[in-house]
C-alpha positions as CSV (number, residue, x, y, z in Angstrom):
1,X,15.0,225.6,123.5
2,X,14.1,222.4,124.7
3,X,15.6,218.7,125.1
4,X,13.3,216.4,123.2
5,X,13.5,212.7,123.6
6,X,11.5,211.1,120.7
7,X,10.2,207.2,121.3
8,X,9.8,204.8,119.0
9,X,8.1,201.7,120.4
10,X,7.5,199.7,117.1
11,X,9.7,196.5,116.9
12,X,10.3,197.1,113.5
13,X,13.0,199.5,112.0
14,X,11.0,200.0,108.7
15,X,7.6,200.9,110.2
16,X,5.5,203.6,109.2
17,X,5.4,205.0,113.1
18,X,9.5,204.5,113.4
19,X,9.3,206.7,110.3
20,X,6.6,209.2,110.9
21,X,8.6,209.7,114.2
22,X,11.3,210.8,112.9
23,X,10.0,213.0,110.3
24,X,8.0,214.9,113.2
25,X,11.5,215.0,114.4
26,X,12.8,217.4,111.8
27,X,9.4,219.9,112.5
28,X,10.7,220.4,116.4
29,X,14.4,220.6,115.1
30,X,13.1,223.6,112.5
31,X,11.7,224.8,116.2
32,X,14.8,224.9,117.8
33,X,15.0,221.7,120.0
34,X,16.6,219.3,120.5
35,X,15.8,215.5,119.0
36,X,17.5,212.2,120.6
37,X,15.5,209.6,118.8
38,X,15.4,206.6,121.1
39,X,14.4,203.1,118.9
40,X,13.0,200.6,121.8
41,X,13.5,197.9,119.3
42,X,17.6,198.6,119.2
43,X,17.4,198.2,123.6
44,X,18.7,194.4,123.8
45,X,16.1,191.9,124.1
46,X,17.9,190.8,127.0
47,X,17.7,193.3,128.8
48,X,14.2,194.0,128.2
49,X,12.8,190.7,128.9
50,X,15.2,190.5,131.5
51,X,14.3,193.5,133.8
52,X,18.0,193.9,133.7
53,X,18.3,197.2,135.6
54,X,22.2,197.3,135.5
55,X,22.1,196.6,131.7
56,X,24.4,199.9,129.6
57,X,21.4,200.1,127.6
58,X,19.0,200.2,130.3
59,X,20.7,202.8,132.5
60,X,21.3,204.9,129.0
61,X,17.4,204.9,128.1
62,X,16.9,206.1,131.8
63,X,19.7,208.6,131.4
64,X,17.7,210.4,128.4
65,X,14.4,209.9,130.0
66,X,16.0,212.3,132.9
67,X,17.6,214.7,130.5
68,X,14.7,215.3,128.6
69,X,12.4,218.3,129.1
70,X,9.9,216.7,126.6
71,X,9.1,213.2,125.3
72,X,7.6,212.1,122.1
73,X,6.1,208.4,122.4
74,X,5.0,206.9,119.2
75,X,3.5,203.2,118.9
76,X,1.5,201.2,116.7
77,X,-1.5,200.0,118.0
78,X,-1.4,196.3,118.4
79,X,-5.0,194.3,119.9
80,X,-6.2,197.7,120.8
81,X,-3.1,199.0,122.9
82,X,0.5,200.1,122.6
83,X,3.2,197.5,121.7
84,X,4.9,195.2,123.7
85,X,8.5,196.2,123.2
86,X,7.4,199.8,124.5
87,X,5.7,198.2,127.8
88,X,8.9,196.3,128.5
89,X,10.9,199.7,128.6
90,X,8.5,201.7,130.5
91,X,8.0,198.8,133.1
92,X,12.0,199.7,133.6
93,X,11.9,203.3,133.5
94,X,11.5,204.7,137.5
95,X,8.0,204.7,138.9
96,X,8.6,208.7,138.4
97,X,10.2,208.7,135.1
98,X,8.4,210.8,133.2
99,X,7.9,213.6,136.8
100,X,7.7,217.6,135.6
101,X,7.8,216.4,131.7
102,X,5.5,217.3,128.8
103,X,4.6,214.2,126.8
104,X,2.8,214.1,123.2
105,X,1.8,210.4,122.8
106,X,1.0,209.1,119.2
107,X,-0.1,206.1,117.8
108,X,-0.8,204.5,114.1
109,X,-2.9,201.5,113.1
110,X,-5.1,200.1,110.7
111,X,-8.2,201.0,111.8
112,X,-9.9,203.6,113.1
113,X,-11.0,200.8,116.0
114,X,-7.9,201.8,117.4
115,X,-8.0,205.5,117.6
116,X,-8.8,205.3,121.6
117,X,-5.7,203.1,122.4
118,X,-3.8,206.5,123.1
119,X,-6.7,207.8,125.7
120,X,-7.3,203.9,127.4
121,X,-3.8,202.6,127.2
122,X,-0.9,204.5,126.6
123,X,-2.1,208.2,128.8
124,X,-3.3,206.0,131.7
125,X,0.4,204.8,131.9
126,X,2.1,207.9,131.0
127,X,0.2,209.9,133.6
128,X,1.0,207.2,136.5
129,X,4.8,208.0,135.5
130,X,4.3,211.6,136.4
131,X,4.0,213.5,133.6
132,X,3.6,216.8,133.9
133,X,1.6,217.9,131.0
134,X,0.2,215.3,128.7
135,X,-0.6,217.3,125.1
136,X,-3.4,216.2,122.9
137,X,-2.7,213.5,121.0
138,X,-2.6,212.1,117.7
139,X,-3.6,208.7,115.8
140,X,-2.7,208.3,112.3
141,X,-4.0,205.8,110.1
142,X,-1.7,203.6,108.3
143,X,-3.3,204.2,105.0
144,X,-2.2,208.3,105.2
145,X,1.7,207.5,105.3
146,X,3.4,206.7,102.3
147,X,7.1,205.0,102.4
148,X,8.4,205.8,98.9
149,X,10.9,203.6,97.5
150,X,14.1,206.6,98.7
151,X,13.0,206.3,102.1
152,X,11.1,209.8,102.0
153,X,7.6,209.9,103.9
154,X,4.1,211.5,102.4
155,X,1.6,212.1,104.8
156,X,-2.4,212.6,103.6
157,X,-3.1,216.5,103.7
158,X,-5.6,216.0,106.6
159,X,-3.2,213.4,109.0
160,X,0.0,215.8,107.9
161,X,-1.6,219.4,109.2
162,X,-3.2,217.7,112.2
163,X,0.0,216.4,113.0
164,X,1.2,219.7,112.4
165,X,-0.8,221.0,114.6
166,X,0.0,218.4,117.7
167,X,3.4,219.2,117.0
168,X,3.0,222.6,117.6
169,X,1.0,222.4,120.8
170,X,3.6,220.1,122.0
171,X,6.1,222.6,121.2
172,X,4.8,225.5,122.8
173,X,3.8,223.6,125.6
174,X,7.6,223.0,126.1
175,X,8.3,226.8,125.4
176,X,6.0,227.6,128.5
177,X,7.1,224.4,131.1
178,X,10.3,226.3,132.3
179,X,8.5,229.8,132.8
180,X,6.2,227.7,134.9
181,X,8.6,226.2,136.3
182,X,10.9,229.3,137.6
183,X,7.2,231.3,138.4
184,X,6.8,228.8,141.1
């Protein structure tokens, strides 16, 4: 199957979206791809705030970018758009980064204010890196994912099959790229 690289552009290691990430990680493992989970906040600060293009952890991110066939981006929504740790690496990723790729962006927030962040801020940019094939995607509301005390996630019945359901676009849309591909 396919080479997934799943995002995670909160700056903290015990969000909700770090944690719904990677629990959306273990549905497209069940499907047969492969997960890299990429944490923005673990890139160096340095590095990002530097524009340091030669930095290890810069040319790594940019390696797996490349490898992927597929990216996951997830983000909170801060003042209406995605965070700021996530902008820092894109703005060092090539103009082309994302060129050929199928992308499912997500996004989690307090309030449903913030549901259009994914359409007016984070596709706009995804797009201008070249993805190929931007899936529908999802906001969840903080209030549907439960954190329990073992580290296990709970997401409300109507967020988790909707999620589901994203997923599984995503995934197929992956299962079709390299037959379009090789057709043309």
């Amino acid at each position: 199957m396919a080479t997934v690289l799943s995002v995670s552009g909160s700056p903290s290691a015990s969000s909700r979206t770090n944690r719904l990430l990677r629990h959306l990680d273990q549905r497209l493992l069940a499907q047969g791809h492969e997960v890299i989970p990429l944490d923005v906040r673990t890139v160096p600060a340095e590095a990002l705030l530097g524009a340091d293009l030669r930095h290890p952890a810069i040319t790594e991110a940019t390696e797996l970018f490349a490898q992927a066939d597929g990216v996951v981006v997830g983000t909170p929504v801060y003042k209406a758009s995605y965070s700021g740790v996530l902008k820092a690496l894109l703005d060092l990723l090539p103009q082309y980064a994302l060129i050929g790729k199928t992308v499912l962006p997500l996004a989690t927030g307090g309030s449903t204010a913030h549901v259009l962040a994914i359409d007016y801020a984070l596709r706009p940019v995804l797009s201008s890196m070249g993805a190929g094939h931007i899936v529908q995607g999802w906001f969840t509301l903080d209030k549907d994912i439960t954190v329990h005390e073992d580290g296990s996630l709970t997401v409300a019945p109507a967020a988790g099959e909707a999620l589901a359901q994203v997923v599984d676009q995503f995934s197929a849309a992956l299962s079709r790229t390299p037959l379009l591909a090789a057709a043309s």
